[in-house]
CHARMM-style PDB file with segment names, atoms N, HN, CA, C and O in Angstrom:
ATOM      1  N   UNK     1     171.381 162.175 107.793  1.00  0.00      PROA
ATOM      2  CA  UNK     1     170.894 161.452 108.946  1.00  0.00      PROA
ATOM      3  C   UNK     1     169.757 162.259 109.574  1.00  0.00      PROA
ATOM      4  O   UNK     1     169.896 163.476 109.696  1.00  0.00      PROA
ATOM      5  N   UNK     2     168.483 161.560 110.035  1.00  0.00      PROA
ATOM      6  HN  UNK     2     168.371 160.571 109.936  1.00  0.00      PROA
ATOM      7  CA  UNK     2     167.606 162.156 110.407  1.00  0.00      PROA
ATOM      8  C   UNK     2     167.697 162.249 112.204  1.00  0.00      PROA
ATOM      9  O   UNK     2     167.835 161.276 112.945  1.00  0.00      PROA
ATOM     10  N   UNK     3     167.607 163.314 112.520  1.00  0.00      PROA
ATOM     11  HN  UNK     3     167.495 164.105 111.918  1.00  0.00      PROA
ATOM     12  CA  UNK     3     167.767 163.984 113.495  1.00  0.00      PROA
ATOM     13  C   UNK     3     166.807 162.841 114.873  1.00  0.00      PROA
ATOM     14  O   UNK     3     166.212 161.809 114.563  1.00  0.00      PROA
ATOM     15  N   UNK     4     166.880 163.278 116.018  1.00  0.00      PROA
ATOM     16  HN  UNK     4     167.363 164.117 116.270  1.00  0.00      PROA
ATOM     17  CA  UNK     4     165.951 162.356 116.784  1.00  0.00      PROA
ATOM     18  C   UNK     4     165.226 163.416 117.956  1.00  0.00      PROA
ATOM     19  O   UNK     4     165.382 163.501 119.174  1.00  0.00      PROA
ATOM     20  N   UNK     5     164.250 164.273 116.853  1.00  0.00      PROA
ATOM     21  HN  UNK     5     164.124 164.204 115.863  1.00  0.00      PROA
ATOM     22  CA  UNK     5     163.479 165.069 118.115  1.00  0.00      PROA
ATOM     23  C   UNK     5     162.601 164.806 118.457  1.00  0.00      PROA
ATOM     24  O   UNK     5     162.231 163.730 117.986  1.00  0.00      PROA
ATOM     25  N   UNK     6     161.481 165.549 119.581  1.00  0.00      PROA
ATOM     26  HN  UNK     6     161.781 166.423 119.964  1.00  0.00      PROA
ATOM     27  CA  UNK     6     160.271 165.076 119.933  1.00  0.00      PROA
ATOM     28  C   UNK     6     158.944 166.002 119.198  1.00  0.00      PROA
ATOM     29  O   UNK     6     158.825 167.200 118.942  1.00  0.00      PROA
ATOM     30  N   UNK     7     158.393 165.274 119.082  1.00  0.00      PROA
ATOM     31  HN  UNK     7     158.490 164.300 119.290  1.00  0.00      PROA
ATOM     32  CA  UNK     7     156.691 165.379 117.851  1.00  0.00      PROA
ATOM     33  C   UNK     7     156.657 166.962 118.612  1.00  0.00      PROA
ATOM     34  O   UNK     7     157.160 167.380 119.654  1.00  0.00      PROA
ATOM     35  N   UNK     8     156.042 167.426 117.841  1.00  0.00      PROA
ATOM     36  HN  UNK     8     155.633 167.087 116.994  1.00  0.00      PROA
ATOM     37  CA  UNK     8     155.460 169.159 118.174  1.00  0.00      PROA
ATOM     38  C   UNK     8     154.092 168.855 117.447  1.00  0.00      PROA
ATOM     39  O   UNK     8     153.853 168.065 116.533  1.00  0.00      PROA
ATOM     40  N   UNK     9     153.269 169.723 118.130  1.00  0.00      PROA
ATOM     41  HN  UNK     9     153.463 170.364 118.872  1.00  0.00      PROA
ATOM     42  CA  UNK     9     151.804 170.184 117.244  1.00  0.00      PROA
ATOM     43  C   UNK     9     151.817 170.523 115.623  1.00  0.00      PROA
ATOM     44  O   UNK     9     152.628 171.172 114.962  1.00  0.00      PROA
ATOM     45  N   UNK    10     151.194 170.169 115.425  1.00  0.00      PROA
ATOM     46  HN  UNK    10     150.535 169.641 115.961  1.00  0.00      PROA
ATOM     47  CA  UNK    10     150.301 170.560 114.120  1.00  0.00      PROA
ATOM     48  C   UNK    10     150.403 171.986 114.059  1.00  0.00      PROA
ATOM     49  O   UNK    10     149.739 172.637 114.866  1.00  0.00      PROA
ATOM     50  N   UNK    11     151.314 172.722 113.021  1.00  0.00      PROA
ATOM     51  HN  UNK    11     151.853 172.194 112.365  1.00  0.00      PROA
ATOM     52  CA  UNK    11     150.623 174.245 113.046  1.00  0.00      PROA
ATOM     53  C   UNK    11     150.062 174.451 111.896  1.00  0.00      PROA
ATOM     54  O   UNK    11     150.688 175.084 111.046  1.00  0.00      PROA
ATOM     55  N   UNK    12     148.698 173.936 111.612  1.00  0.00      PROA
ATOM     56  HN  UNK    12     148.189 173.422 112.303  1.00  0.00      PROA
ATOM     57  CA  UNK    12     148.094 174.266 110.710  1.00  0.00      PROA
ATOM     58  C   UNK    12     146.940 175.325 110.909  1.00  0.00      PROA
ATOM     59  O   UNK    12     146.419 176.080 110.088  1.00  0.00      PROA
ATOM     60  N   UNK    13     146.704 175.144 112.246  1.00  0.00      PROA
ATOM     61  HN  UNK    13     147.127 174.530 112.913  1.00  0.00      PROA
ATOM     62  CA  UNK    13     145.506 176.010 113.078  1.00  0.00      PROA
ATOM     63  C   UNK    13     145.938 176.175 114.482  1.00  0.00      PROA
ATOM     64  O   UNK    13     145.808 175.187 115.205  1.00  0.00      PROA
ATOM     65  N   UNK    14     146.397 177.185 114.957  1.00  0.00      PROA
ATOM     66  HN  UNK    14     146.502 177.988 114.370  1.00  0.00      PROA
ATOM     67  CA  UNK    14     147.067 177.474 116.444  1.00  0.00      PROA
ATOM     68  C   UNK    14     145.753 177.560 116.875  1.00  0.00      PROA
ATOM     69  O   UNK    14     145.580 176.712 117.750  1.00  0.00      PROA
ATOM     70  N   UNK    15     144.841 178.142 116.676  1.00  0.00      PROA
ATOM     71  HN  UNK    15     144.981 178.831 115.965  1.00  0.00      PROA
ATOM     72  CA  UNK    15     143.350 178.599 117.342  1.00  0.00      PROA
ATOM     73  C   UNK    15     142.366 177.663 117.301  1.00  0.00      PROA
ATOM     74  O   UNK    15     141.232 178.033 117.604  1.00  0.00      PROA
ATOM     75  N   UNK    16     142.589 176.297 116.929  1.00  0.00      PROA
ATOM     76  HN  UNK    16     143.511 175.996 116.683  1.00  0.00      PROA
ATOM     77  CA  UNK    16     141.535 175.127 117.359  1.00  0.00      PROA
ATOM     78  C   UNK    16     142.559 174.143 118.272  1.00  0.00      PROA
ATOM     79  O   UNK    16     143.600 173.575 117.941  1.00  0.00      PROA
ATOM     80  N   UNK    17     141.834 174.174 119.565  1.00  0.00      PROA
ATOM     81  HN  UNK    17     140.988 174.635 119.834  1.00  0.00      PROA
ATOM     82  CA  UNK    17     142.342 173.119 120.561  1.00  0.00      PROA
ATOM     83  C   UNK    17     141.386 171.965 119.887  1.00  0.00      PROA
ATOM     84  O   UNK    17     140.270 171.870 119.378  1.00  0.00      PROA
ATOM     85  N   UNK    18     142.484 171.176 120.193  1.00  0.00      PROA
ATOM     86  HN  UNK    18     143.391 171.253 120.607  1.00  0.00      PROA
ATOM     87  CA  UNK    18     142.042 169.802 119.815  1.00  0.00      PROA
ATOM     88  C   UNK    18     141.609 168.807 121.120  1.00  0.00      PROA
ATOM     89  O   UNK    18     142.321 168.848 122.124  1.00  0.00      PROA
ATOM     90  N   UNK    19     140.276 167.799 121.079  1.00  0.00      PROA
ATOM     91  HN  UNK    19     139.698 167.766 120.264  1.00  0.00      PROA
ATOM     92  CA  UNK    19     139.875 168.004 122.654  1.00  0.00      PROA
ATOM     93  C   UNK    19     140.821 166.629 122.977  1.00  0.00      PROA
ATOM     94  O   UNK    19     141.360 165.860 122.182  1.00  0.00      PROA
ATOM     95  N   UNK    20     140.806 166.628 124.622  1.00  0.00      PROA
ATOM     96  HN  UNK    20     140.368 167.253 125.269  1.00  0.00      PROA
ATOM     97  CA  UNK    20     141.986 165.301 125.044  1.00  0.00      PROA
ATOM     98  C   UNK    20     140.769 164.302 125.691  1.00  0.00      PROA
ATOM     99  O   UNK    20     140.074 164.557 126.675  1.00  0.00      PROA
ATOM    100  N   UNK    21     140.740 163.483 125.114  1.00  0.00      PROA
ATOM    101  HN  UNK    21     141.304 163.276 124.315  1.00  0.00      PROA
ATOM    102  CA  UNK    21     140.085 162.473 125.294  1.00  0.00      PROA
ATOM    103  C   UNK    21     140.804 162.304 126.608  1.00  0.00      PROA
ATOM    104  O   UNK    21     142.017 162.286 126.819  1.00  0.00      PROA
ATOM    105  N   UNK    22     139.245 162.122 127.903  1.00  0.00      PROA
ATOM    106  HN  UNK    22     138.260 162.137 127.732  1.00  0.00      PROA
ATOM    107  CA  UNK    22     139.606 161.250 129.291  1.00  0.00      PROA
ATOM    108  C   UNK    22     139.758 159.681 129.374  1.00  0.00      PROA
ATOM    109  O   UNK    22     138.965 158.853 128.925  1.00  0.00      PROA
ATOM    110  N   UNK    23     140.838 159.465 129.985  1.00  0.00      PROA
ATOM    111  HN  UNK    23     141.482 160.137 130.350  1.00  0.00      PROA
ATOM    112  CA  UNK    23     141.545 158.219 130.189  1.00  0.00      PROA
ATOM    113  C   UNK    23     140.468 157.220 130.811  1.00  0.00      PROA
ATOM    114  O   UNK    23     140.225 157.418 132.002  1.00  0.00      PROA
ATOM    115  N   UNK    24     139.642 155.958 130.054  1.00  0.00      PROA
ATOM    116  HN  UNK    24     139.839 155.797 129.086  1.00  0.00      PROA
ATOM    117  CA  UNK    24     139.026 154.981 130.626  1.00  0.00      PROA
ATOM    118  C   UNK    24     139.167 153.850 130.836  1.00  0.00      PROA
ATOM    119  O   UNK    24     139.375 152.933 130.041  1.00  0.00      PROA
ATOM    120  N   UNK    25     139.037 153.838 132.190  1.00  0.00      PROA
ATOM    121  HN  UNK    25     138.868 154.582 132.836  1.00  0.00      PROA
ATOM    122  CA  UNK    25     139.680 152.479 133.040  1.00  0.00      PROA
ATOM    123  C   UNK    25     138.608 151.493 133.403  1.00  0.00      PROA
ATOM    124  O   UNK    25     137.732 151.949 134.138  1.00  0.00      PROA
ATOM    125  N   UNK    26     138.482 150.106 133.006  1.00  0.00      PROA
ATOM    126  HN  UNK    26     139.194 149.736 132.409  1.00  0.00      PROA
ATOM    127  CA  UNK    26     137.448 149.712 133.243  1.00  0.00      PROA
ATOM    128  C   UNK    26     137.074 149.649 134.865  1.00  0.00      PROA
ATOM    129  O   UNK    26     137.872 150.243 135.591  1.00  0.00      PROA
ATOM    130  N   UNK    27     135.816 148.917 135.586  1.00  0.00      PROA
ATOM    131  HN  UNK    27     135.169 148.434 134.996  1.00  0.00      PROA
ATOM    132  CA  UNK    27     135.580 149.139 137.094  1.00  0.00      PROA
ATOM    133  C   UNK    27     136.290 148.382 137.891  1.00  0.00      PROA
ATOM    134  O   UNK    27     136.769 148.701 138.980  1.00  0.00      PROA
ATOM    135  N   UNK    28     136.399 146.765 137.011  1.00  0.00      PROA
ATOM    136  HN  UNK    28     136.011 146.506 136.127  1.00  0.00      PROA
ATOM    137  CA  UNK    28     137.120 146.059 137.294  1.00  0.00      PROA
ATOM    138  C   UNK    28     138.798 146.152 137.579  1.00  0.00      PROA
ATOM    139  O   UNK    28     139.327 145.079 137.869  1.00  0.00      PROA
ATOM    140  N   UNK    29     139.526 147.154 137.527  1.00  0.00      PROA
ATOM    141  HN  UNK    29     139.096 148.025 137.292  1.00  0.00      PROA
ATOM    142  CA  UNK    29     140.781 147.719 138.124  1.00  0.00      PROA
ATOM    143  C   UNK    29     140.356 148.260 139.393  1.00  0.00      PROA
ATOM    144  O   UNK    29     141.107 148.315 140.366  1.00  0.00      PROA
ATOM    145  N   UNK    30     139.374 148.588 139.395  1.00  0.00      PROA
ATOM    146  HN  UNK    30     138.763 148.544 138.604  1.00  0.00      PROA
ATOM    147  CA  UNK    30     139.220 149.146 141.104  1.00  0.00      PROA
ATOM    148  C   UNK    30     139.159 148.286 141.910  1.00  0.00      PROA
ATOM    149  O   UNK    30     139.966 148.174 142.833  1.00  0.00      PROA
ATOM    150  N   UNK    31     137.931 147.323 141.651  1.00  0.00      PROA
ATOM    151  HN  UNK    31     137.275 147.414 140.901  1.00  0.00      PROA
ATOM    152  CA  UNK    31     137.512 145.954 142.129  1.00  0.00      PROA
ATOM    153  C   UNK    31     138.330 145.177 142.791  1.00  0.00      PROA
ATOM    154  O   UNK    31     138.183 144.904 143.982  1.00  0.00      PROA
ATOM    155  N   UNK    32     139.647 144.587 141.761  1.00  0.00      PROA
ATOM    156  HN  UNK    32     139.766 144.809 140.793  1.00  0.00      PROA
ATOM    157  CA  UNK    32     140.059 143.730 142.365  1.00  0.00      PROA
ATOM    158  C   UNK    32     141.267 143.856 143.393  1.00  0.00      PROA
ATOM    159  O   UNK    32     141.648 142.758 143.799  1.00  0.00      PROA
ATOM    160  N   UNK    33     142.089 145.171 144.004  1.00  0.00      PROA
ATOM    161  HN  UNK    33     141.779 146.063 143.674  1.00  0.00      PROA
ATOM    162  CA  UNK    33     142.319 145.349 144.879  1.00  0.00      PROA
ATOM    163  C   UNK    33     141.063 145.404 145.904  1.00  0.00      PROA
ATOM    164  O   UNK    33     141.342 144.801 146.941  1.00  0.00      PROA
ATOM    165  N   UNK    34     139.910 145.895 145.905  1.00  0.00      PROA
ATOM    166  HN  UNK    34     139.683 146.385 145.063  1.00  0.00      PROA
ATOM    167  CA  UNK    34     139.209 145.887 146.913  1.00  0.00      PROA
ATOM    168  C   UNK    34     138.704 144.300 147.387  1.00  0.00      PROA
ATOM    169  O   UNK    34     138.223 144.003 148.481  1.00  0.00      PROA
ATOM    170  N   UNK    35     138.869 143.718 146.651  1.00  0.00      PROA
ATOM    171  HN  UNK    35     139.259 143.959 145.763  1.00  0.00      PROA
ATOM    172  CA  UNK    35     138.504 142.231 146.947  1.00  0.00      PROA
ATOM    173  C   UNK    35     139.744 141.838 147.030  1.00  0.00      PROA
ATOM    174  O   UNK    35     139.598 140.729 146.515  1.00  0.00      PROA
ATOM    175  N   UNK    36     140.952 141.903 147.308  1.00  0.00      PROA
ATOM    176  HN  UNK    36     141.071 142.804 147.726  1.00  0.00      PROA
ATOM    177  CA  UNK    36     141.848 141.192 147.880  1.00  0.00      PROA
ATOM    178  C   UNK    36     142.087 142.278 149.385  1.00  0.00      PROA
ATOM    179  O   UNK    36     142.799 141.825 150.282  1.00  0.00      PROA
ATOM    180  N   UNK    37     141.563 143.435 149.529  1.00  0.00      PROA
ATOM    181  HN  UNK    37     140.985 143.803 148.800  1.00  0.00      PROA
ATOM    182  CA  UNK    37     142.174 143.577 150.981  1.00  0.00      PROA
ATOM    183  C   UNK    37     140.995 143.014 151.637  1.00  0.00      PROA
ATOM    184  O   UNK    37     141.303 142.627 152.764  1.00  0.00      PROA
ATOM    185  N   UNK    38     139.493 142.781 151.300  1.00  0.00      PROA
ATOM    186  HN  UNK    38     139.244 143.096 150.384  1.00  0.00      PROA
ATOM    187  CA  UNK    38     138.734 142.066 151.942  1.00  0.00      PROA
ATOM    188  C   UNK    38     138.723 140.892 152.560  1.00  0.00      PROA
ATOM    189  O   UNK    38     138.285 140.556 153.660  1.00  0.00      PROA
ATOM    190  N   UNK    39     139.443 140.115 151.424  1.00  0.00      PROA
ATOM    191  HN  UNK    39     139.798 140.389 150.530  1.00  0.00      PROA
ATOM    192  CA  UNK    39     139.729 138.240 151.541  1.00  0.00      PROA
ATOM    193  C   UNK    39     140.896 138.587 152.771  1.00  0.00      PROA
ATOM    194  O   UNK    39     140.666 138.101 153.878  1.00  0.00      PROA
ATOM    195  N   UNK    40     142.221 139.472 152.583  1.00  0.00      PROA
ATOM    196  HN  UNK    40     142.408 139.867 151.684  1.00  0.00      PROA
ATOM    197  CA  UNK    40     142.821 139.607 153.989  1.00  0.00      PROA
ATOM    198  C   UNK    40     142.409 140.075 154.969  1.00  0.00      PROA
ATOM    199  O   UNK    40     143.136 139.803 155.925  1.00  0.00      PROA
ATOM    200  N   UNK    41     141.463 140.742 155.245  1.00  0.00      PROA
ATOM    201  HN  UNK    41     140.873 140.963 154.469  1.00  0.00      PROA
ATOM    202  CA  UNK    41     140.853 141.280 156.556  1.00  0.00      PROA
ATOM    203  C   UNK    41     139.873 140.364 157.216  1.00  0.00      PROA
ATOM    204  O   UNK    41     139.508 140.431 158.390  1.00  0.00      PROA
ATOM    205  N   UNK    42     139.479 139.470 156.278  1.00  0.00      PROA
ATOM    206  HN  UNK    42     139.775 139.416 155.324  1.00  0.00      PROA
ATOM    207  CA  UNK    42     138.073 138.373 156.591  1.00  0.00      PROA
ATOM    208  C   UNK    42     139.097 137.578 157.277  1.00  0.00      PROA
ATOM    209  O   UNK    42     139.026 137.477 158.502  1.00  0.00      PROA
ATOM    210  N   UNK    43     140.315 136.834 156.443  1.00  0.00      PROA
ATOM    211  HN  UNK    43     140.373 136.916 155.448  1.00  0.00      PROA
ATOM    212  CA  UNK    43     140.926 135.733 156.925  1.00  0.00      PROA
ATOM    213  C   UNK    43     141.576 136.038 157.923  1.00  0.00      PROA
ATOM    214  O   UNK    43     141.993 135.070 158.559  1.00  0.00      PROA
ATOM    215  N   UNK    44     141.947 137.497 158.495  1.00  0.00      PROA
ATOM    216  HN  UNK    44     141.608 138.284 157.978  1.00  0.00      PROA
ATOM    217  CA  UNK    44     142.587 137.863 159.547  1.00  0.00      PROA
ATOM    218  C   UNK    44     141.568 137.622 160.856  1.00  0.00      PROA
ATOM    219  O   UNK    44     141.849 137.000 161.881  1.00  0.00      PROA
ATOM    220  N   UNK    45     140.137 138.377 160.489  1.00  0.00      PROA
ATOM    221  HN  UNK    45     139.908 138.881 159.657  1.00  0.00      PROA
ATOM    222  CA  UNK    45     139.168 138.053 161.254  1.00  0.00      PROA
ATOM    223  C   UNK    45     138.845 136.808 162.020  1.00  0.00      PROA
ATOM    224  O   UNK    45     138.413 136.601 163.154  1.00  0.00      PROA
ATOM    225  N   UNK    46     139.253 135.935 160.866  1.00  0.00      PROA
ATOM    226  HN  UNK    46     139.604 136.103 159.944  1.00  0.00      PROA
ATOM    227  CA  UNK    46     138.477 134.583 161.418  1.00  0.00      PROA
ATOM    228  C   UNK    46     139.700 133.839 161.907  1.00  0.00      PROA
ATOM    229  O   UNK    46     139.444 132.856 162.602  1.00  0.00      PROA
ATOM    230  N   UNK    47     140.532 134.011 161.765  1.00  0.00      PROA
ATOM    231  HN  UNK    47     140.741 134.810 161.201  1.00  0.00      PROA
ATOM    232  CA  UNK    47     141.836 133.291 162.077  1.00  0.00      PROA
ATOM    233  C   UNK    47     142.156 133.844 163.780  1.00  0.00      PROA
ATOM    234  O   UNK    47     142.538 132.866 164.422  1.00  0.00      PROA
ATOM    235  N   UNK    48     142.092 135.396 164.851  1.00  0.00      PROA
ATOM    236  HN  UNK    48     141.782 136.191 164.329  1.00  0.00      PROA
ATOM    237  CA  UNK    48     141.729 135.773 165.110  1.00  0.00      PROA
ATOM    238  C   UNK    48     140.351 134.928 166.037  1.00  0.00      PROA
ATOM    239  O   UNK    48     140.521 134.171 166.993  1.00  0.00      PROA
ATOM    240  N   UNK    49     139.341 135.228 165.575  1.00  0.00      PROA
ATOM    241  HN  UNK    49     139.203 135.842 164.799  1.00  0.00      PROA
ATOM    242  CA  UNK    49     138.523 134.329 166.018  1.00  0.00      PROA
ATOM    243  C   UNK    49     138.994 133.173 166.544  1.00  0.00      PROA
ATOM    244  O   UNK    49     139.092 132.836 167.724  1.00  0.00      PROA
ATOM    245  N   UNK    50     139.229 132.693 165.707  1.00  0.00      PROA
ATOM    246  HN  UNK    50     139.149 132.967 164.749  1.00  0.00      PROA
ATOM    247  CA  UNK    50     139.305 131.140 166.208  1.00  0.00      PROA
ATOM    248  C   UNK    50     140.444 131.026 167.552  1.00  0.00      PROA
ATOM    249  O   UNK    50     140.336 130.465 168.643  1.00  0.00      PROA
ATOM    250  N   UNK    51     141.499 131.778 166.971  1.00  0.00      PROA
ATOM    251  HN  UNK    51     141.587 132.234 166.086  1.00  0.00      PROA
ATOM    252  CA  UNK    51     142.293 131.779 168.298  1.00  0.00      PROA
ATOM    253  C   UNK    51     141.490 132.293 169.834  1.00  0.00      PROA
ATOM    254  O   UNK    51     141.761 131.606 170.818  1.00  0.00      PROA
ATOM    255  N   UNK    52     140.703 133.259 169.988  1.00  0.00      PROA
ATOM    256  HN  UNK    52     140.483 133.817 169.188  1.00  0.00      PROA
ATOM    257  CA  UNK    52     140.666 133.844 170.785  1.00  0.00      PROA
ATOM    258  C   UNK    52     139.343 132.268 171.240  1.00  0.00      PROA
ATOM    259  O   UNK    52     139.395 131.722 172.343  1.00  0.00      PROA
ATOM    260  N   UNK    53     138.610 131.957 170.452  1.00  0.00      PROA
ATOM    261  HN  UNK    53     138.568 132.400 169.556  1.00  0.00      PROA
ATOM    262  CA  UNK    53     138.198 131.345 171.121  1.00  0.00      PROA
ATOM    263  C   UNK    53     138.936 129.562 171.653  1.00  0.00      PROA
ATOM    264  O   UNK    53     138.561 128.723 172.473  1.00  0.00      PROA
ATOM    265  N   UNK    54     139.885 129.622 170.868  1.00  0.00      PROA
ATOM    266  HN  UNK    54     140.189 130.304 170.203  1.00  0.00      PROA
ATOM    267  CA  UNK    54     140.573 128.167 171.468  1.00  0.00      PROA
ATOM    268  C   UNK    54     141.051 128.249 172.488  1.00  0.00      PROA
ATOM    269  O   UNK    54     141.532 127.331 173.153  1.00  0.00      PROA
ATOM    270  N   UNK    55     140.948 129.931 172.881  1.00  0.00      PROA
ATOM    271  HN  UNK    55     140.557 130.676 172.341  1.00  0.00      PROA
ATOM    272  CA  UNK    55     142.180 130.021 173.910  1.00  0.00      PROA
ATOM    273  C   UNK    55     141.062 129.835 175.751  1.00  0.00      PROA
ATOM    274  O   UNK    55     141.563 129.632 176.857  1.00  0.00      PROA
ATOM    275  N   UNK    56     139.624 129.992 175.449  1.00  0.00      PROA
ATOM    276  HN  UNK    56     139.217 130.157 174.551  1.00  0.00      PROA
ATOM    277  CA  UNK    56     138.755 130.137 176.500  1.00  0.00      PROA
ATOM    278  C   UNK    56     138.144 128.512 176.801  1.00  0.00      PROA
ATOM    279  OT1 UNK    56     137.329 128.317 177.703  1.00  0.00      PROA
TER     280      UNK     56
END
C-alpha cells in the first residue's frame, strides 16, 4: 500500500532555486467591488437627497 505523504523538492540540485512565479489577478477583480460600493453610496446619496428635500 502506498503511503499518503506530502510532495518534497526535487533533490537533484539543492543549489538552484527554482523562481516562484507572482500570482496574476486580472484588474477586473479589483474593479468590481469598487463599482458596487459606488452604486451603494450613489443610491444612498440620492435616496438621502430626495428625502431631505421632500421634507422642505
Amino acid at each position: 500500500m502506498e503511503s499518503n505523504l506530502p510532495a518534497t523538492r526535487d533533490a537533484t540540485d539543492p543549489e538552484v532555486e527554482r523562481p516562484t512565479l507572482a500570482p496574476s489577478r486580472p484588474l477586473t477583480v479589483a474593479l468590481l467591488p469598487l463599482a458596487l460600493a459606488t452604486f451603494v453610496i450613489l443610491a444612498l446619496t440620492i435616496a438621502v437627497w430626495t428625502f431631505l428635500a421632500a421634507a422642505t
